[in-house]
PDB file of N, CA, C, O and CB in Angstrom:
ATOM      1  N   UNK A   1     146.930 127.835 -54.846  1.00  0.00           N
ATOM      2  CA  UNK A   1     145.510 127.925 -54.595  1.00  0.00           C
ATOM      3  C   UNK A   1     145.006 126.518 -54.282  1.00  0.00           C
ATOM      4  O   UNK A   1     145.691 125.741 -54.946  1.00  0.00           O
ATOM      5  CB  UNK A   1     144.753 128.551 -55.812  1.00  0.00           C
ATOM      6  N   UNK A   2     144.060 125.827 -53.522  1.00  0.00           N
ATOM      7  CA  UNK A   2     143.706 125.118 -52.723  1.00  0.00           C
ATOM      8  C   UNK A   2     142.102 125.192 -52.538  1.00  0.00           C
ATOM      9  O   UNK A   2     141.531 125.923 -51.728  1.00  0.00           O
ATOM     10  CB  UNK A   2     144.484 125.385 -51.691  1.00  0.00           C
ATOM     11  N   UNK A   3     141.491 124.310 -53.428  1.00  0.00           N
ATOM     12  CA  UNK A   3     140.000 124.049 -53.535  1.00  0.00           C
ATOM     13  C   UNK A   3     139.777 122.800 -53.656  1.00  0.00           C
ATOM     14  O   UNK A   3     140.377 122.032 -54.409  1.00  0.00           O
ATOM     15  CB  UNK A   3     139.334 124.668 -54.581  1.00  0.00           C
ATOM     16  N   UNK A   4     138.449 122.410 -52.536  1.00  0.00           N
ATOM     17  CA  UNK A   4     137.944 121.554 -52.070  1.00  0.00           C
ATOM     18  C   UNK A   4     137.723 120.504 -53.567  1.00  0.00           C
ATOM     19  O   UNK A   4     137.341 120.901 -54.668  1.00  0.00           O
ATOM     20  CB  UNK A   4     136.744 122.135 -51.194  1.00  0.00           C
ATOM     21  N   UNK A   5     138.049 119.269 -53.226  1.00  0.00           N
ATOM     22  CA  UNK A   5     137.817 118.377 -55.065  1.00  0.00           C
ATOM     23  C   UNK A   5     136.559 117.788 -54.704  1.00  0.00           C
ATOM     24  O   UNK A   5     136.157 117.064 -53.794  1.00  0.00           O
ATOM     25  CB  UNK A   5     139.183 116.791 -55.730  1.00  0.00           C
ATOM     26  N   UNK A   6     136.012 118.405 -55.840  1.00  0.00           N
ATOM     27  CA  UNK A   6     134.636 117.519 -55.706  1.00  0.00           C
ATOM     28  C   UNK A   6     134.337 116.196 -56.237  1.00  0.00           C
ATOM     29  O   UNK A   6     135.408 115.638 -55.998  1.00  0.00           O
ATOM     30  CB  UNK A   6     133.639 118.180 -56.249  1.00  0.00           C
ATOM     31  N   UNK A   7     133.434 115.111 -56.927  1.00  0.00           N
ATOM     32  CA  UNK A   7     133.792 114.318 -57.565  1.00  0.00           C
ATOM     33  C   UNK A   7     133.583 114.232 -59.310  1.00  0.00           C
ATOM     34  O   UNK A   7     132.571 114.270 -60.011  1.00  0.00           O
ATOM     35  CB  UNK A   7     133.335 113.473 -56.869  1.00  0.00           C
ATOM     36  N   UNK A   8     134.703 114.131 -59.553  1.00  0.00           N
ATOM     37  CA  UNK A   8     135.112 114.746 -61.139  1.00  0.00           C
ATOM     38  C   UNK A   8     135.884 113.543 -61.351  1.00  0.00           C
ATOM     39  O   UNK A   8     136.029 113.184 -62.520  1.00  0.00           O
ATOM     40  CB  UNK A   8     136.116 116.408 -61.362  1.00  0.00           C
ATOM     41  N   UNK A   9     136.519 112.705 -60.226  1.00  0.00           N
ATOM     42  CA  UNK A   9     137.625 112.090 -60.897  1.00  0.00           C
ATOM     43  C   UNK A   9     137.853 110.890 -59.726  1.00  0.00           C
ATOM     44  O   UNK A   9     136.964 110.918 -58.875  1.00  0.00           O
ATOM     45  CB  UNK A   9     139.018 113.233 -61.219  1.00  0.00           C
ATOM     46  N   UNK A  10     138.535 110.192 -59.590  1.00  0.00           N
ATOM     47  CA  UNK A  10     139.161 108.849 -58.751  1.00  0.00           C
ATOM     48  C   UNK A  10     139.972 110.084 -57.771  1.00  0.00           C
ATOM     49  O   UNK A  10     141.086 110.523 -58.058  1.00  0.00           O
ATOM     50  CB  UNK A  10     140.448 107.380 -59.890  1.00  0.00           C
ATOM     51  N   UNK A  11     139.266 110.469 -56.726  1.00  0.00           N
ATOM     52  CA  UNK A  11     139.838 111.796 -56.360  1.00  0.00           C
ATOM     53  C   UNK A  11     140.560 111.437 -55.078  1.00  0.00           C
ATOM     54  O   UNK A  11     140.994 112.341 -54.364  1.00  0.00           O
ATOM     55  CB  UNK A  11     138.704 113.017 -56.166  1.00  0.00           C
ATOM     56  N   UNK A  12     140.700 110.267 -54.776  1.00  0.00           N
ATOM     57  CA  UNK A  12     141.389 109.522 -53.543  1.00  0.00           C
ATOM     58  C   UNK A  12     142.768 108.773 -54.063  1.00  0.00           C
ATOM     59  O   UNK A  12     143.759 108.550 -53.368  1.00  0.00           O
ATOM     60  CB  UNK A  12     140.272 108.304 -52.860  1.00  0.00           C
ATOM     61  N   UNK A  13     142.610 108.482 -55.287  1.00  0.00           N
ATOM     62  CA  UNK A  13     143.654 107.908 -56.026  1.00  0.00           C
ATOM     63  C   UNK A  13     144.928 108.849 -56.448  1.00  0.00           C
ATOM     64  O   UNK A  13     146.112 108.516 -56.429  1.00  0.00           O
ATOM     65  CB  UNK A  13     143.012 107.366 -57.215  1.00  0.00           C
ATOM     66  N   UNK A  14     144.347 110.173 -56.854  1.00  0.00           N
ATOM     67  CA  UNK A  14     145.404 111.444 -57.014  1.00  0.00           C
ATOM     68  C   UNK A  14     146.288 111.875 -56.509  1.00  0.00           C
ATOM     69  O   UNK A  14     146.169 111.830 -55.284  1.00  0.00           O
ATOM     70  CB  UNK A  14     145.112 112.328 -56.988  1.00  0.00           C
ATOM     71  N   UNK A  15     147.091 112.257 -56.811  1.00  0.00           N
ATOM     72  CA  UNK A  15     148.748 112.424 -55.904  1.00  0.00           C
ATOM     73  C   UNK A  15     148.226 113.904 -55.954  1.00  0.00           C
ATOM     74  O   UNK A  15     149.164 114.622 -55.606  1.00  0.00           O
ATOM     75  CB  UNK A  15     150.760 111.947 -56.843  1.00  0.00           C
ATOM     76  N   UNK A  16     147.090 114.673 -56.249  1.00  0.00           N
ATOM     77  CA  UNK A  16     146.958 116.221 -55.601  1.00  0.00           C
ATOM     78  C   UNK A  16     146.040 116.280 -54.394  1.00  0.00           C
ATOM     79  O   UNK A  16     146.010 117.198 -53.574  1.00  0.00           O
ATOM     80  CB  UNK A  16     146.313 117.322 -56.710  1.00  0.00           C
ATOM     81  N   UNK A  17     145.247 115.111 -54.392  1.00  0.00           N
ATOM     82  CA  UNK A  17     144.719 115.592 -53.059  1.00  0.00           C
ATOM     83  C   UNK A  17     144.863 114.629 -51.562  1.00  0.00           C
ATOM     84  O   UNK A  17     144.584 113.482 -51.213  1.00  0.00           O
ATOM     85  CB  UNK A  17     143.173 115.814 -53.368  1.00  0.00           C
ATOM     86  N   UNK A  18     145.416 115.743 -51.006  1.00  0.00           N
ATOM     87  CA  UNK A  18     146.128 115.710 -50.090  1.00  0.00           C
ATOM     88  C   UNK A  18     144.985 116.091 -48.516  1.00  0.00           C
ATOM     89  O   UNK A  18     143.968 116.775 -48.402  1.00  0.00           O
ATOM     90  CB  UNK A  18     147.384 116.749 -50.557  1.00  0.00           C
ATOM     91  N   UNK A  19     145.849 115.195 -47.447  1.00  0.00           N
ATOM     92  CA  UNK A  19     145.203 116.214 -46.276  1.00  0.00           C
ATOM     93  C   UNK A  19     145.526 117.486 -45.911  1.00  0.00           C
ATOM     94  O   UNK A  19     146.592 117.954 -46.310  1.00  0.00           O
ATOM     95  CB  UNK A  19     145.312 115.746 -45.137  1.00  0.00           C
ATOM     96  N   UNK A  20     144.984 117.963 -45.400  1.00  0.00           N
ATOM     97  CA  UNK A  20     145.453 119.418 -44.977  1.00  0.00           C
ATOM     98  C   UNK A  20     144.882 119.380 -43.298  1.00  0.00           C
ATOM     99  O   UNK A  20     143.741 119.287 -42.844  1.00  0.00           O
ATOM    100  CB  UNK A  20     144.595 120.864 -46.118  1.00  0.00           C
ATOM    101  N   UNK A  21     146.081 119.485 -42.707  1.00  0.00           N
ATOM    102  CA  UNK A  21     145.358 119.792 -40.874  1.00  0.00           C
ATOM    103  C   UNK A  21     144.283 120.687 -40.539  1.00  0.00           C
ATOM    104  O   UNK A  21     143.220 120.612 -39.922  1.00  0.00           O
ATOM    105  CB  UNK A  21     146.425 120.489 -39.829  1.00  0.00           C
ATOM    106  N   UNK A  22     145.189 121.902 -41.410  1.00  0.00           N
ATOM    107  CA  UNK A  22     144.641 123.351 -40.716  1.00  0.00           C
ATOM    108  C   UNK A  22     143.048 123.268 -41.651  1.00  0.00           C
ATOM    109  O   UNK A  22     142.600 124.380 -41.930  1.00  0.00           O
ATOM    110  CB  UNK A  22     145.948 125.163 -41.187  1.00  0.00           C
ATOM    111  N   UNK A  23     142.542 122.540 -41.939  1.00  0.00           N
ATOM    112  CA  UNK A  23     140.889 122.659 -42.865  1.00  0.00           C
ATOM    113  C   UNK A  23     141.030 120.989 -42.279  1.00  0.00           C
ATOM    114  O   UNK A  23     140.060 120.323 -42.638  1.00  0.00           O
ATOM    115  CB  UNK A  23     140.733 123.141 -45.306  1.00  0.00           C
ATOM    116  N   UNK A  24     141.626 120.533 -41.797  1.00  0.00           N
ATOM    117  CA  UNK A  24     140.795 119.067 -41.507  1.00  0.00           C
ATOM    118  C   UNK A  24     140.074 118.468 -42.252  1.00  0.00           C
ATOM    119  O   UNK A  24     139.089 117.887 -41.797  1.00  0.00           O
ATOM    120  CB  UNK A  24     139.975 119.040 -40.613  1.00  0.00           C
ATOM    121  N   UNK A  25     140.456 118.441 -43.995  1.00  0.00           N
ATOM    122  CA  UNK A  25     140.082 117.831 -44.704  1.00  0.00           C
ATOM    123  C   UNK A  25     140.821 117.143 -45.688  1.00  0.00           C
ATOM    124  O   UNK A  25     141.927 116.961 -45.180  1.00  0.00           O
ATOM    125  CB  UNK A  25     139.404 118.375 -44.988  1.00  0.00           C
ATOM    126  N   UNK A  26     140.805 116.658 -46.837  1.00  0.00           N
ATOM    127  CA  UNK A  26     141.446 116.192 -47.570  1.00  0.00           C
ATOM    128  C   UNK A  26     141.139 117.455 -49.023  1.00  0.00           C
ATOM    129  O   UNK A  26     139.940 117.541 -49.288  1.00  0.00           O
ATOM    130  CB  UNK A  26     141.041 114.570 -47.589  1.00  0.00           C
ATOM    131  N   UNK A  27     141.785 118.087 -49.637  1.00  0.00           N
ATOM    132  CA  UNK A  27     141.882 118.798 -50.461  1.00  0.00           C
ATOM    133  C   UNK A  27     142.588 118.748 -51.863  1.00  0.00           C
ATOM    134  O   UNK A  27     143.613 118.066 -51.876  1.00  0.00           O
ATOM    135  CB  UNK A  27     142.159 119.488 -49.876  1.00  0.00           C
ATOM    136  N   UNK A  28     142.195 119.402 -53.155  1.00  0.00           N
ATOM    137  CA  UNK A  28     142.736 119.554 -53.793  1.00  0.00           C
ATOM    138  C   UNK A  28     144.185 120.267 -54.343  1.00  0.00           C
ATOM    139  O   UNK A  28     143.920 121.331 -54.903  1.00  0.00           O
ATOM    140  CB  UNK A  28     142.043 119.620 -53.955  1.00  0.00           C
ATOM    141  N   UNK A  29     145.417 120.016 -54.336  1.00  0.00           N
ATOM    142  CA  UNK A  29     146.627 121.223 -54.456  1.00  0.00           C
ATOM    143  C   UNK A  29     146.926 121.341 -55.342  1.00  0.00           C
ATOM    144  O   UNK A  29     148.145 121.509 -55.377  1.00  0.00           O
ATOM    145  CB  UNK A  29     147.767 121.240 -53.919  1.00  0.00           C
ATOM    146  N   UNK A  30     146.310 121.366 -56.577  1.00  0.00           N
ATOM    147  CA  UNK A  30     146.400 121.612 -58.351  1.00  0.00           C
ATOM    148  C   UNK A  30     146.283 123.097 -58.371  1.00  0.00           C
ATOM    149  O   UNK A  30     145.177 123.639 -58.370  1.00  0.00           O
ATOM    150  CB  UNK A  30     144.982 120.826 -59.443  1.00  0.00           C
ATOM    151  N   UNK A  31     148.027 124.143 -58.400  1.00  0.00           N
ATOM    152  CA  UNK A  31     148.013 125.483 -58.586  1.00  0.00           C
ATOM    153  C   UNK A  31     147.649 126.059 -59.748  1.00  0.00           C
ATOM    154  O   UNK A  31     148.473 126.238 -60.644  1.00  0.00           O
ATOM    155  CB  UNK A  31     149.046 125.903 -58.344  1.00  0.00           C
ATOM    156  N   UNK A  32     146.459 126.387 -59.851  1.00  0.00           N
ATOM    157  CA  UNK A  32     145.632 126.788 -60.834  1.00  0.00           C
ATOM    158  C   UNK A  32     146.031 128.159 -60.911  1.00  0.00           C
ATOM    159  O   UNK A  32     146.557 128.450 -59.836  1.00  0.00           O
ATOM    160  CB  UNK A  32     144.178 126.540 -60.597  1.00  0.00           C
ATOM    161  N   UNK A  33     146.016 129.546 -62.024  1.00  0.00           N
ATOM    162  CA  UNK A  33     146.286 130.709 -61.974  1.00  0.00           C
ATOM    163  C   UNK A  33     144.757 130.843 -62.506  1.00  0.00           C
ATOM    164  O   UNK A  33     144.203 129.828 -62.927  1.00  0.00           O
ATOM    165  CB  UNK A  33     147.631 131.258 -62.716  1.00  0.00           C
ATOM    166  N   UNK A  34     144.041 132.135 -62.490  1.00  0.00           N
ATOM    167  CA  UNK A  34     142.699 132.771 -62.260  1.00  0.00           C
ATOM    168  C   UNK A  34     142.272 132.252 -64.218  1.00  0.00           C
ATOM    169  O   UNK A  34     141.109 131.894 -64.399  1.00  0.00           O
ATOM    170  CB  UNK A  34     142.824 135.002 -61.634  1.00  0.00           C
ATOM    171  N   UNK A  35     142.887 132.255 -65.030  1.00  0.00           N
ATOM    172  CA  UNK A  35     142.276 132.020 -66.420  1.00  0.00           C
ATOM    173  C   UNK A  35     142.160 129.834 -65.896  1.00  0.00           C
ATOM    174  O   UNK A  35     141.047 129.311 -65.841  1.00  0.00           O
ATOM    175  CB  UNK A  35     143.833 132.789 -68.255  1.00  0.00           C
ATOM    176  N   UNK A  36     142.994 129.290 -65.710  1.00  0.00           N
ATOM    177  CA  UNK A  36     142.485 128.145 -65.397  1.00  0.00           C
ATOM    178  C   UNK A  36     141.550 127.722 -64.236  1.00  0.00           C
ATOM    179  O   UNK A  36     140.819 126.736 -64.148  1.00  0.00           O
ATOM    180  CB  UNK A  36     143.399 127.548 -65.348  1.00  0.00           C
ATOM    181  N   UNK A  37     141.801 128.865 -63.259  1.00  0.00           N
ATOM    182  CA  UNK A  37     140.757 127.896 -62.889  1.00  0.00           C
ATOM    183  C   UNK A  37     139.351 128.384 -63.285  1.00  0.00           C
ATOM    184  O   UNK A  37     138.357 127.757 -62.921  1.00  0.00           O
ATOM    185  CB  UNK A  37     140.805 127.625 -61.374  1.00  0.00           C
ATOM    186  N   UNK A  38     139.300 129.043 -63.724  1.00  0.00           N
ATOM    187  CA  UNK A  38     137.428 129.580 -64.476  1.00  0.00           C
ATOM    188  C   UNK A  38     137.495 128.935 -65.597  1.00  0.00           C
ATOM    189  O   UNK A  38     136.427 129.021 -66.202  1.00  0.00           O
ATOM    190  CB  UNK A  38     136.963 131.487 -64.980  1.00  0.00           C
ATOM    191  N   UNK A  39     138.799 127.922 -66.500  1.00  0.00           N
ATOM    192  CA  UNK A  39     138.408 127.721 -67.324  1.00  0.00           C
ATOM    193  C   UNK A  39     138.094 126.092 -67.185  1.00  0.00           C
ATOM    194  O   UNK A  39     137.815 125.335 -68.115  1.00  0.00           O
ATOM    195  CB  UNK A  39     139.153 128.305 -68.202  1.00  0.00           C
ATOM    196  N   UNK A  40     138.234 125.697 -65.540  1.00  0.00           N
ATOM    197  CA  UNK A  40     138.317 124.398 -64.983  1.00  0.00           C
ATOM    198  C   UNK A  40     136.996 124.344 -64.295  1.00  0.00           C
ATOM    199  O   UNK A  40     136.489 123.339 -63.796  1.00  0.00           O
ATOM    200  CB  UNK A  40     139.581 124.152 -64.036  1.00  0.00           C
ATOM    201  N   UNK A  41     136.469 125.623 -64.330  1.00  0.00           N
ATOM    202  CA  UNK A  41     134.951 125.554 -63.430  1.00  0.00           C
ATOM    203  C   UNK A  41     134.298 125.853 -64.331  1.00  0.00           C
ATOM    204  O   UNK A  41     133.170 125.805 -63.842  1.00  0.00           O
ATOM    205  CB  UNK A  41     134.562 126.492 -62.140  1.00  0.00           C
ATOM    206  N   UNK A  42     134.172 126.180 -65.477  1.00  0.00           N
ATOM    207  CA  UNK A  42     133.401 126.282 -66.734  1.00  0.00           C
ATOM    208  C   UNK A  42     133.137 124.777 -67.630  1.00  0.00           C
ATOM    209  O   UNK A  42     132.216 124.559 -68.418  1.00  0.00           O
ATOM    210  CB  UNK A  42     134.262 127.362 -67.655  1.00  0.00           C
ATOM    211  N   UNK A  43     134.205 123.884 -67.248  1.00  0.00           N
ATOM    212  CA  UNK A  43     134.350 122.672 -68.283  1.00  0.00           C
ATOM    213  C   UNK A  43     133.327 121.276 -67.792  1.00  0.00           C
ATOM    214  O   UNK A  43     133.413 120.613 -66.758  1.00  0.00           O
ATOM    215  CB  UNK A  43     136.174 122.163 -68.296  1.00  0.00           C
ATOM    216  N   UNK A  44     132.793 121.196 -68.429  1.00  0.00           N
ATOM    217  CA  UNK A  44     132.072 119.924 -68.125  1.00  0.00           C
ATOM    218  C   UNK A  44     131.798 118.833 -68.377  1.00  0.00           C
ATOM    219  O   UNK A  44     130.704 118.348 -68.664  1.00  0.00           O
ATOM    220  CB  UNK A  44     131.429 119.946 -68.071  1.00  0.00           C
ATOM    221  N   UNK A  45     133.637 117.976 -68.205  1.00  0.00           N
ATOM    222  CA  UNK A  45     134.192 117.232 -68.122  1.00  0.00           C
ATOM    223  C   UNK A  45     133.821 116.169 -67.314  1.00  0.00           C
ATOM    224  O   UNK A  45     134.154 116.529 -66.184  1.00  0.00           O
ATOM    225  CB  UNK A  45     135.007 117.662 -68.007  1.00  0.00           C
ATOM    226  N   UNK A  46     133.216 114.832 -67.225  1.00  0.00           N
ATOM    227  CA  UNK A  46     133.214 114.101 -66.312  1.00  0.00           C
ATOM    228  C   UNK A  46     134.471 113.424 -65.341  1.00  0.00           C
ATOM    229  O   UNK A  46     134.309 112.855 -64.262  1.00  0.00           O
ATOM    230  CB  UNK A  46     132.587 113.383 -66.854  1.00  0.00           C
ATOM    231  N   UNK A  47     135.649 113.640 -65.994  1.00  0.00           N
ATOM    232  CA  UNK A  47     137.067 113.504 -65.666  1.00  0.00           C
ATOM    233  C   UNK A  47     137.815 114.543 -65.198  1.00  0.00           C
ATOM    234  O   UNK A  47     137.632 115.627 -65.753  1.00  0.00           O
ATOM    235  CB  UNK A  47     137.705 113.109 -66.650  1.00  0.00           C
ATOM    236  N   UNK A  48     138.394 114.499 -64.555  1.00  0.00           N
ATOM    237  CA  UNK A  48     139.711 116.185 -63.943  1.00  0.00           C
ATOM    238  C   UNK A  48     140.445 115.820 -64.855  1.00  0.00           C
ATOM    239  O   UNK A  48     140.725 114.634 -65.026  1.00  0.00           O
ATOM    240  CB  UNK A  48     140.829 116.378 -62.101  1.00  0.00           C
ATOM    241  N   UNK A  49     140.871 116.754 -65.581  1.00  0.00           N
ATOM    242  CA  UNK A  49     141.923 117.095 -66.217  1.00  0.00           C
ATOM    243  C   UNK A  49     143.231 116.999 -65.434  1.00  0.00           C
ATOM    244  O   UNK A  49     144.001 116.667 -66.335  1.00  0.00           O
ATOM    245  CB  UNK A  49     141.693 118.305 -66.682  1.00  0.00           C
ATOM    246  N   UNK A  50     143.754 117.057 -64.644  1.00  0.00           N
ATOM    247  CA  UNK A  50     144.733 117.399 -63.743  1.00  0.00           C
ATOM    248  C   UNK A  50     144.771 116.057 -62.668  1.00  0.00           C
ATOM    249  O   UNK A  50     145.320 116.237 -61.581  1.00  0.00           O
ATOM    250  CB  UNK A  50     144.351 118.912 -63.039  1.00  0.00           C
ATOM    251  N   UNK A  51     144.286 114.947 -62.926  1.00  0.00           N
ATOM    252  CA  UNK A  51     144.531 114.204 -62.311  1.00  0.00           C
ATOM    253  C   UNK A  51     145.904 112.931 -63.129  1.00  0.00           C
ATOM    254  O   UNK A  51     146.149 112.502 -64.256  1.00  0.00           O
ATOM    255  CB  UNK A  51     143.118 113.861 -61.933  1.00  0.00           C
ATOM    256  N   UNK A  52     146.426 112.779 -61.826  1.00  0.00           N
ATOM    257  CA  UNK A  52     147.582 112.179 -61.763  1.00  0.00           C
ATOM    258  C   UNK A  52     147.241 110.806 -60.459  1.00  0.00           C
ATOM    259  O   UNK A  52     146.520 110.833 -59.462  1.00  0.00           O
ATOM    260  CB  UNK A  52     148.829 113.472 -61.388  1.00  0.00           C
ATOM    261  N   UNK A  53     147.947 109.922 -60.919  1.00  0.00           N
ATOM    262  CA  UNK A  53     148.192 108.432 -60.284  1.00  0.00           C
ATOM    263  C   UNK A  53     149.187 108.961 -59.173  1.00  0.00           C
ATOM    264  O   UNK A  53     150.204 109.508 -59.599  1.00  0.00           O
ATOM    265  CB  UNK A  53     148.953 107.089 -61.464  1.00  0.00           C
ATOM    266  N   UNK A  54     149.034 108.872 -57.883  1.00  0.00           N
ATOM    267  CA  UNK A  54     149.776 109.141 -56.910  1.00  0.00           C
ATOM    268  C   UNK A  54     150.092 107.506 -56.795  1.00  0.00           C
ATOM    269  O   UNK A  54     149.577 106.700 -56.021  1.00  0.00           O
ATOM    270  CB  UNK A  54     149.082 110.049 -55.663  1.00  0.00           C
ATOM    271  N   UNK A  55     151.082 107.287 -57.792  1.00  0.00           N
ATOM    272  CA  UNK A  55     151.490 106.214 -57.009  1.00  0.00           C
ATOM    273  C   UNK A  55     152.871 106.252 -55.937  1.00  0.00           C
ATOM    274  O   UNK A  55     153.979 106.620 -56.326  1.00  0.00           O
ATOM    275  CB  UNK A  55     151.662 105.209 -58.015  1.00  0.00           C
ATOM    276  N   UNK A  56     152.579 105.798 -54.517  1.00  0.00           N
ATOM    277  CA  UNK A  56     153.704 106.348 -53.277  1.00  0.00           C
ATOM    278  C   UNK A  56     155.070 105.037 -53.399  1.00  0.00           C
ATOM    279  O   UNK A  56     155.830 104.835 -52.451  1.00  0.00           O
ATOM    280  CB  UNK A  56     152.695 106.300 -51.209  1.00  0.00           C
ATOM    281  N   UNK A  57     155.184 104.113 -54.981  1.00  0.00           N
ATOM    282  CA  UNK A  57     155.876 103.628 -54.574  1.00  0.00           C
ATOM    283  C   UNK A  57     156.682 104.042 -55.849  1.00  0.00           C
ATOM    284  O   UNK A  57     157.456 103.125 -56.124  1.00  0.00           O
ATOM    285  CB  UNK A  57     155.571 102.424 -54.048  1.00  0.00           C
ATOM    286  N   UNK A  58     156.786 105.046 -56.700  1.00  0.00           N
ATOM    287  CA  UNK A  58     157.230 105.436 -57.806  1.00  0.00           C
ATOM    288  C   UNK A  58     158.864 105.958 -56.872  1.00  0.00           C
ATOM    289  O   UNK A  58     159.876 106.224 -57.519  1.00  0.00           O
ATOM    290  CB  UNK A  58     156.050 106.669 -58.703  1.00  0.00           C
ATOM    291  N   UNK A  59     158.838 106.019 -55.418  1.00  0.00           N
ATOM    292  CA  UNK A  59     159.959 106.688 -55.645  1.00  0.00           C
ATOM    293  C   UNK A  59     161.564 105.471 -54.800  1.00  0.00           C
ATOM    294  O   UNK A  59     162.761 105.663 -54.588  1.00  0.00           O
ATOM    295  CB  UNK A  59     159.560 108.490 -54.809  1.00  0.00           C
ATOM    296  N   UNK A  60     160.785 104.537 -54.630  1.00  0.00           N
ATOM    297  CA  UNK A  60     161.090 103.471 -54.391  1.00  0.00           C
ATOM    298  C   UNK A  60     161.347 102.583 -55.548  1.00  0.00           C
ATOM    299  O   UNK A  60     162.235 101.747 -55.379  1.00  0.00           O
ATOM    300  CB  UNK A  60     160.281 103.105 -53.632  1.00  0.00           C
ATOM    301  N   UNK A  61     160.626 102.609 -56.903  1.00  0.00           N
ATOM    302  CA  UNK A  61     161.441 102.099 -57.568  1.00  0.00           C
ATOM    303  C   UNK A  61     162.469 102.439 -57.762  1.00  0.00           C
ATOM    304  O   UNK A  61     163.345 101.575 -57.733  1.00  0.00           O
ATOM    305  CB  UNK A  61     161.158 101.932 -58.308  1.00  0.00           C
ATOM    306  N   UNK A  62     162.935 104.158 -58.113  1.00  0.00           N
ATOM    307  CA  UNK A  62     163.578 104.817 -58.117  1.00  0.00           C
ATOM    308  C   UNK A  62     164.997 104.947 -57.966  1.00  0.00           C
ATOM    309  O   UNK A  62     165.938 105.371 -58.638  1.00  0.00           O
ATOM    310  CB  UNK A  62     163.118 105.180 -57.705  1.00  0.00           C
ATOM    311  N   UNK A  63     164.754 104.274 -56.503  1.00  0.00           N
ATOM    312  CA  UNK A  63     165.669 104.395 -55.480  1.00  0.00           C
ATOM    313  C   UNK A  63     166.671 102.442 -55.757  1.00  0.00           C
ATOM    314  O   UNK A  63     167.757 101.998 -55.388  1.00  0.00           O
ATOM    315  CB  UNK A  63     164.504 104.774 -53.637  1.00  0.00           C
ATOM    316  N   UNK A  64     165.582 101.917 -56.515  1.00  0.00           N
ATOM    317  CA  UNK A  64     166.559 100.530 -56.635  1.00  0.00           C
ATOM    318  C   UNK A  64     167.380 100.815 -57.886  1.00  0.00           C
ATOM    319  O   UNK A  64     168.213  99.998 -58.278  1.00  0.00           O
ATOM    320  CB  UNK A  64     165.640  98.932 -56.853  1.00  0.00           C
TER     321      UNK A  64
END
């Protein structure tokens, strides 16, 4: 499931949101099942829960 991130969080910094061509936007890809995500649109959190540090060089350390 795939919903637009609003601002909740450092939402450019996140390794979930991503571009997407086909919506020509940048989106959220945190697969939520129907009890989370009503229980993620009910919460009123100034922070996402579900945010993660996309850092793009984690796999480059990795790799040394």
């Amino acid at each position: 499931m795939t919903k637009k991130k609003t601002a909740q969080g450092p939402c450019e910094l996140c390794a979930y949101y991503v571009y997407d061509d086909d919506m020509d936007s940048y989106v959220c890809t945190v697969d939520l099942d129907e009890d989370e995500m009503a229980g993620f649109l009910m919460n009123n959190r100034k922070e996402c829960p579900f945010f993660r540090f996309g850092d793009e060089y984690a796999i480059v350390r990795k790799q040394n």
